[in-house]
C-alpha positions in Angstrom: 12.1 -28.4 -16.1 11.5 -26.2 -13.5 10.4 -22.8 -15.0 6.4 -22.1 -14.8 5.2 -23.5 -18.1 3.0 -20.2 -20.0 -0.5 -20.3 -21.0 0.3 -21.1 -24.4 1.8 -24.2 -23.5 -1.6 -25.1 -21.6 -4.4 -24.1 -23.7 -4.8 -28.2 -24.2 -5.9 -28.8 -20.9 -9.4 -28.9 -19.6 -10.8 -26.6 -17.8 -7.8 -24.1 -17.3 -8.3 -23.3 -20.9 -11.6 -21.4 -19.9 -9.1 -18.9 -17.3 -8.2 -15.7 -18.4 -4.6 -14.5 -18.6 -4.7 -12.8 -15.2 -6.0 -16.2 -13.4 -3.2 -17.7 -15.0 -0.8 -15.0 -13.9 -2.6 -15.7 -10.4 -1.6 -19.6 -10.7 1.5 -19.3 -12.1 3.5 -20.7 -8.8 1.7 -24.1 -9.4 2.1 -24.1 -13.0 5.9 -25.8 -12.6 6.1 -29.5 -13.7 6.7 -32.1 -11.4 8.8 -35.8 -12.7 7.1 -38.9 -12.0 9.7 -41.8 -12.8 8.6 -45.0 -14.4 7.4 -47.6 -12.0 6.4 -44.5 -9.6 3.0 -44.3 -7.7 1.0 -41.1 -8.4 -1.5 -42.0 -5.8 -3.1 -45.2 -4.9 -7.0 -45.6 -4.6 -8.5 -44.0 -1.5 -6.1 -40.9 -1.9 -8.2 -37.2 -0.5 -5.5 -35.5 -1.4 -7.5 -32.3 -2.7 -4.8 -32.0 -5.7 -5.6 -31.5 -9.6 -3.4 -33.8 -11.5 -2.7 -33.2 -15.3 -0.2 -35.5 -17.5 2.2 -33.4 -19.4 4.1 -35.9 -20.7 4.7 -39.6 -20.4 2.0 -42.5 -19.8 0.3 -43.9 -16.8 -1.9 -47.0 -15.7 -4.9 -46.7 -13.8 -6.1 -49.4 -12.3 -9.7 -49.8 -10.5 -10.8 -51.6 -7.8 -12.2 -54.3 -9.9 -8.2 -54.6 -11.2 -9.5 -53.0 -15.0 -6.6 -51.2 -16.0 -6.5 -48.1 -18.2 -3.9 -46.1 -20.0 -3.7 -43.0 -19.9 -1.5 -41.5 -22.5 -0.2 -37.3 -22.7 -1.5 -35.7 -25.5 -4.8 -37.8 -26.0 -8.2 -36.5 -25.4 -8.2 -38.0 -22.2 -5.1 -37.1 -21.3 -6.3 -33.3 -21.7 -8.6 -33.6 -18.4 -7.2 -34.0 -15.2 -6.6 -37.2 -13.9 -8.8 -39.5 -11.6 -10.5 -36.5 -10.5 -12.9 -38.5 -7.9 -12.2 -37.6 -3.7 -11.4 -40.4 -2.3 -9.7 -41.5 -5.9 -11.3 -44.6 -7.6 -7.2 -45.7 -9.2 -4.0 -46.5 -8.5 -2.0 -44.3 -10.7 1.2 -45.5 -12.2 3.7 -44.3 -14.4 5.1 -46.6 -17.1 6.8 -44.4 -18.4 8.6 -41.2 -17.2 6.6 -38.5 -17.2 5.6 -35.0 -16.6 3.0 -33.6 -14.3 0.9 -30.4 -13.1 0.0 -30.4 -9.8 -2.8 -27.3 -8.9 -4.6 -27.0 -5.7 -8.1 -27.7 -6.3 -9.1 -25.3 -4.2 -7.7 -22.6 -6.1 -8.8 -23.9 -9.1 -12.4 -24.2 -8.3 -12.4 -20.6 -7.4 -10.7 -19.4 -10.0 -13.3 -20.7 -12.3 -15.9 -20.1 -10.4 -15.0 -16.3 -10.3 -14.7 -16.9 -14.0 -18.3 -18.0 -14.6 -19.8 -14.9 -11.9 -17.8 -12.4 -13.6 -19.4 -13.3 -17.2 -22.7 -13.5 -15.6 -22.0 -10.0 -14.1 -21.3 -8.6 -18.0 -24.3 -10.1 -19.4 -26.4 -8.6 -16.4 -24.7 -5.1 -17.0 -24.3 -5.0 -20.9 -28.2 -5.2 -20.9 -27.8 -1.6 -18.7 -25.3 -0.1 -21.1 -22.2 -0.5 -19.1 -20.7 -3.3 -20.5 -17.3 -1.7 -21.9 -16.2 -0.1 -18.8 -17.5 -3.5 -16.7 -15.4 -5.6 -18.6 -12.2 -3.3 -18.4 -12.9 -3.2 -14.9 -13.5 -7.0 -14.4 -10.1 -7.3 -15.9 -8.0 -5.5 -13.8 -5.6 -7.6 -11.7 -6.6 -5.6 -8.3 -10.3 -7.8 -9.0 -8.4 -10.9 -10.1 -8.1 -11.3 -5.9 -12.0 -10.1 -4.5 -14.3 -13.0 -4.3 -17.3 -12.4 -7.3 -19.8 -11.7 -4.0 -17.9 -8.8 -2.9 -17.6 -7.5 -6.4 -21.6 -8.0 -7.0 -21.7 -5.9 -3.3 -19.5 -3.7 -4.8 -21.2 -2.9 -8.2 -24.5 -2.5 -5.9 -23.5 0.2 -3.9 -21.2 2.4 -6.2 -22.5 6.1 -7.3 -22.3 7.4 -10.5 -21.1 10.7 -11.1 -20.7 12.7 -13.8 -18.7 16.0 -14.4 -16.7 18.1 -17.2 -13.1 18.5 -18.0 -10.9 20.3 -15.8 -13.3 19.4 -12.9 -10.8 18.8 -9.6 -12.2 15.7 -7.8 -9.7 15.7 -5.3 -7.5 17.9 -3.3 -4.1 16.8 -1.9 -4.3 17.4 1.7 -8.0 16.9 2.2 -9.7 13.9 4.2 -10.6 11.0 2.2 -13.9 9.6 2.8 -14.3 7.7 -0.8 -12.3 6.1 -3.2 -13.9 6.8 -7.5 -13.9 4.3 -10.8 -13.1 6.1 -13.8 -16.3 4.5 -16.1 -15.5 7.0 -18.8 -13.1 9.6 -19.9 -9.4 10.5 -18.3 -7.7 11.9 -15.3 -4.6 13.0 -14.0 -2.4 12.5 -10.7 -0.6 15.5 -9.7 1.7 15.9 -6.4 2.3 18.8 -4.8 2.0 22.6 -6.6 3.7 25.7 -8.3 7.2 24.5 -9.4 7.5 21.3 -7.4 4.2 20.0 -9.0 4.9 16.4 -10.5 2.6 14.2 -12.9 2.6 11.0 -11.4 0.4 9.5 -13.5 -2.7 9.6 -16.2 -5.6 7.5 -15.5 -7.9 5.5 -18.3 -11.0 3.6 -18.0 -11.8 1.0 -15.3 -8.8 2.7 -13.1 -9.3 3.4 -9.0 -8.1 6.3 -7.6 -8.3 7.8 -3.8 -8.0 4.2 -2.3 -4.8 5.4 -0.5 -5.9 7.8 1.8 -8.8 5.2 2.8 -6.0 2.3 3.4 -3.6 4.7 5.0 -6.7 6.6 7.2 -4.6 9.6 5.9 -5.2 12.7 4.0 -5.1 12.2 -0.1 -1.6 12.5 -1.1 -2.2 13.7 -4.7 -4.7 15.8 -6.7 -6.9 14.3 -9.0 -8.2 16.5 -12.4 -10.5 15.0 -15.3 -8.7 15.5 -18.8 -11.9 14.9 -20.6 -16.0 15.3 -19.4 -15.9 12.0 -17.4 -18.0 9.3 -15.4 -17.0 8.5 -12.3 -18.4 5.8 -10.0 -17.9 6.8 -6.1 -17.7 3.7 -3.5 -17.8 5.1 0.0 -15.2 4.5 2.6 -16.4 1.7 4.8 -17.9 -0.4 1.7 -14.3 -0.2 0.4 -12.7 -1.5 3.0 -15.0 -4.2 3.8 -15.3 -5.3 0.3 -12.0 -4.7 -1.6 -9.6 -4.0 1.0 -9.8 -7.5 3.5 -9.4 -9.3 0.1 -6.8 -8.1 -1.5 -4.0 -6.7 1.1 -2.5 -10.2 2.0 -0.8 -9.6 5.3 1.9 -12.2 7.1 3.8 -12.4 9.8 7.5 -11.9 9.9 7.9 -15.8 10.1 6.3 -15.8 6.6 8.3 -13.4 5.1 11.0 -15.2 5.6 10.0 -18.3 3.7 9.2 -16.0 1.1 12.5 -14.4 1.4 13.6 -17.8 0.9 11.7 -18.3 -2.1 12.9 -15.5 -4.3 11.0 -13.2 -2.4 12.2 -9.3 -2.4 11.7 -6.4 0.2 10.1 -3.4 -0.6 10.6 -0.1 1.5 7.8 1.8 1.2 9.0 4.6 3.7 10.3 8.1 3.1 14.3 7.6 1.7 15.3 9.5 4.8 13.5 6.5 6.8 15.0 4.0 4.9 18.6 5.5 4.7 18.6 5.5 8.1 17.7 1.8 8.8 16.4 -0.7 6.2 16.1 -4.3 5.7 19.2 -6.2 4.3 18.9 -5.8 0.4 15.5 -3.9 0.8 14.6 -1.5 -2.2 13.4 1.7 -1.6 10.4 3.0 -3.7 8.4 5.6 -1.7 4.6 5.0 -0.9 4.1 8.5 -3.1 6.3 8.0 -5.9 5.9 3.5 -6.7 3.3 4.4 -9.2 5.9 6.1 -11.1 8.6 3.5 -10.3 6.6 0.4 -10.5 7.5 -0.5 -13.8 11.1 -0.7 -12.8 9.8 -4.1 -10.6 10.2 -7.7 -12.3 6.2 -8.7 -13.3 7.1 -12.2 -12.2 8.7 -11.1 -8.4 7.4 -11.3 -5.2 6.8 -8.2 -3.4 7.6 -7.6 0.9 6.3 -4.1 1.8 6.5 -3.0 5.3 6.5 0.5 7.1 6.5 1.3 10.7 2.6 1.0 11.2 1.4 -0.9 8.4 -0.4 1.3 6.6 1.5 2.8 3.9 2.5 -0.5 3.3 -0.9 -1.3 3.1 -1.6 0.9 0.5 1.3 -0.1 -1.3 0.0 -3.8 -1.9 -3.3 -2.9 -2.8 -1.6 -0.4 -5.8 0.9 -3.3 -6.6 -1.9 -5.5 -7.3 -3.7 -2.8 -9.5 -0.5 -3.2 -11.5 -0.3 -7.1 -11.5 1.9 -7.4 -9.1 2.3 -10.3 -6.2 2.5 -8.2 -3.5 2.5 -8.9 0.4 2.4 -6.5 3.6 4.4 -6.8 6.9 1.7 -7.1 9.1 1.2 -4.3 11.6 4.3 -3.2 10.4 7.5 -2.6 12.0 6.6 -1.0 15.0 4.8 -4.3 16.3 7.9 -6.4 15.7 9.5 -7.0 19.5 12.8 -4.8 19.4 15.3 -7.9 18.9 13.5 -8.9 15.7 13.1 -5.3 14.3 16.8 -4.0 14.7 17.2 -7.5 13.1 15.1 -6.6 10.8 16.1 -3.2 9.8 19.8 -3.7 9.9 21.5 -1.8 6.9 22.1 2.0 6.6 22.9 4.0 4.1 21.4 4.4 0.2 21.2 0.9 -0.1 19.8 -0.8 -3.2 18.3 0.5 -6.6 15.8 -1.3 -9.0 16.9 -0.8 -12.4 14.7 -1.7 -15.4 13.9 -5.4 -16.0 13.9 -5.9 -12.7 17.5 -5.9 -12.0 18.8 -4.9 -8.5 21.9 -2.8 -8.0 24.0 -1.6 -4.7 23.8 2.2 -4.5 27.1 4.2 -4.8 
C-alpha cells in the first residue's frame, strides 16, 4: 500500500485523533504505510531515532531490558498508541508477524498538537469577548494551519477593528499597500481593472484576508476591494504582517530542492504574465498568472505540490502565501529566477511557446 491512508482510516489512533482535518491534510506525506516483514527489527533498545511509530496491522514483541517480553497486537487498546514512545527506547521491537506501520516525525507531531491545544485556548479566551464565530473560522483556515500559535496570539494582539457600511471601497487598485484586512463580518468583493474590462475575481466571506499581495510583492494593490454588506474588518499593519504571517508561511528552497520535489510529483507553477512565460518557461511549467490563480486555483489537484517562481521572487511570493489560503502545498523559487547563475536559468527556463494547461481535476494538457 502506498497511497496516504485518510483520516477516517486513523481516527483509532492516539493522539492524532485529537488533529483537525487541516493538520491531517498538513501530515498527509507521512501518513503512507511502511511493511515490516516477520522476523524484522523495528528498532532495538537504545534507538533516539525521534520517529512516532504506530502498528497498522500485524503483531510485534517487545522485549525489555530485563528480557520481559510483550505483544503488541494491531487493533488492541494498546495497539492504538504509538509504540515504545520512550527517547532512548526501553524495547527491542520485533515483528512476528508481517505487518503494517506509520512512521510520523515527532517533531511534527508535537507541534501539530501543540498548535491544536493554543488554538482552543485562544477560542475560549476570545468567545468570552464575543468573537468566537469569526475566531474559529479564522483559526481554521489552512493559511494559519502553517504560523506557529505565538505569532497568531501576536497577531490577534495587534489587529484593528474597523467597521464600515455596504458599498464602502476599502481598497483602490493602483494605490500603495501599507496593511493587509480580516473580514470578521459581512462580505466583499475583488474586482480588477474598470469600465468594460472590469473582472470579478472573487467574493470574500468571513475569516478571509485580503490586501496581503501588495505587502508580499512591495507593489501597489492589484485589485479593488468593495463590502457587499455593512462589514467588520480587522486591519494588521504592514510590518506586523510580514514578521508574523509572512516568514512562516512562504516556504522558500533552493533550486537544488526543487528538484527533488520535481522528482517527487512535484509541479511547476508560472506565476508570470503569459507573455513572460510564452516566451521562456520551465519544461512542463503551467501558467496561472499572479492576478488571475484566485480564479484558476481550483483547476489545481488539492493533493499536488506546488513550484512558483518569477524573476524576482515576489510575485511568486505572493502566490504561495494565496495557495496556502486555499489549502494548497505550495513552495517558492527562492529569490526567483533572476538570482539563478545564467547556465542554470536558461536551463531552467527552457521551453517556449503556450505550453501547458491545467484542466479541471488537476489534469495537465500540452497547449495547441
Amino acid at each position: 500500500m502506498s497511497e496516504p491512508l485518510t483520516p477516517q482510516q486513523l481516527r483509532s489512533l492516539v493522539p492524532l485523533n485529537a488533529l483537525t482535518d487541516q493538520q491531517w491534510r498538513e501530515l498527509r506525506t507521512q501518513l503512507v504505510p511502511q511493511p515490516l516483514l516477520a522476523g524484522q527489527l523495528l528498532f532495538r533498545r537504545g534507538d533516539q531515532a525521534r520517529i512516532t511509530w504506530y502498528l497498522l496491522s500485524g503483531e510485534l514483541l517487545l522485549r525489555d531490558a530485563a528480557g520481559v517480553d510483550t505483544r503488541l497486537e494491531a487493533g488492541s487498546e494498546a495497539g492504538c498508541h504509538p509504540v515504545s514512545t520512550s527517547l532512548p527506547r526501553l524495547h527491542e521491537a520485533l515483528a512476528l508477524r508481517d505487518c503494517s506501520l506509520l512512521a510520523i516525525d515527532s517533531a511534527i507531531l508535537a507541534r501539530q498538537l501543540s498548535w491544536g491545544s493554543t488554538h482552543q485556548d485562544l477560542l475560549l479566551e476570545h468567545c468570552l469577548e464575543g468573537d468566537g464565530e469569526w475566531l474559529e473560522a479564522l483559526l481554521a483556515s489552512p493559511l494559519l494551519a502553517k504560523v506557529p500559535p505565538a505569532n497568531v496570539r501576536s497577531m490577534l494582539e495587534r489587529l484593528r477593528r474597523v467597521e464600515l457600511p455596504a458599498g464602502t471601497r476599502v481598497m483602490d487598485e493602483g494605490e500603495e499597500g501599507d496593511c493587509c484586512y480580516f473580514l470578521q463580518a459581512g462580505r466583499a468583493e475583488v474586482i480588477r481593472g474598470a469600465g468594460s474590462a472590469q473582472q470579478l475575481l472573487a467574493e470574500l466571506e468571513v475569516g478571509a484576508c485580503f490586501g496581503e499581495e501588495a505587502l508580499l510583492g512591495d507593489c501597489p494593490r492589484n485589485a479593488s476591494i468593495t463590502l457587499l454588506e455593512d462589514s467588520v474588518l480587522q486591519r494588521l499593519d504592514r510590518s506586523d504582517f510580514l514578521d508574523l504571517l509572512k516568514a512562516p508561511v512562504v516556504d522558500e528552497v533552493g533550486l537544488g530542492e526543487a528538484v527533488r520535489l520535481l522528482g517527487n510529483g512535484g509541479q511547476w507553477l508560472d506565476v508570470r504574465l503569459q507573455e513572460e512565460y510564452e516566451r521562456a518557461h520551465a519544461p512542463q511549467a503551467l501558467n496561472m498568472p499572479l492576478h488571475l490563480l484566485r480564479l484558476k486555483a481550483r483547476l489545481l489537484d488539492s493533493d499536488g505540490t506546488y513550484l512558483c517562481y518569477c524573476d524576482s521572487g515576489k510575485r511568486s511570493a505572493s502566490a504561495v502565501f494565496m495557495l496556502s489560503q486555499l489549502g494548497f502545498r505550495a513552495y517558492a523559487l527562492r529569490d526567483g529566477l533572476d538570482a539563478l547563475p545564467a547556465l542554470q536559468r536558461d536551463a531552467l527556463i527552457s521551453e517556449t511557446g503556450a505550453g501547458y494547461l491545467a484542466r479541471s481535476g488537476g489534469r495537465i494538457e500540452r497547449s495547441r
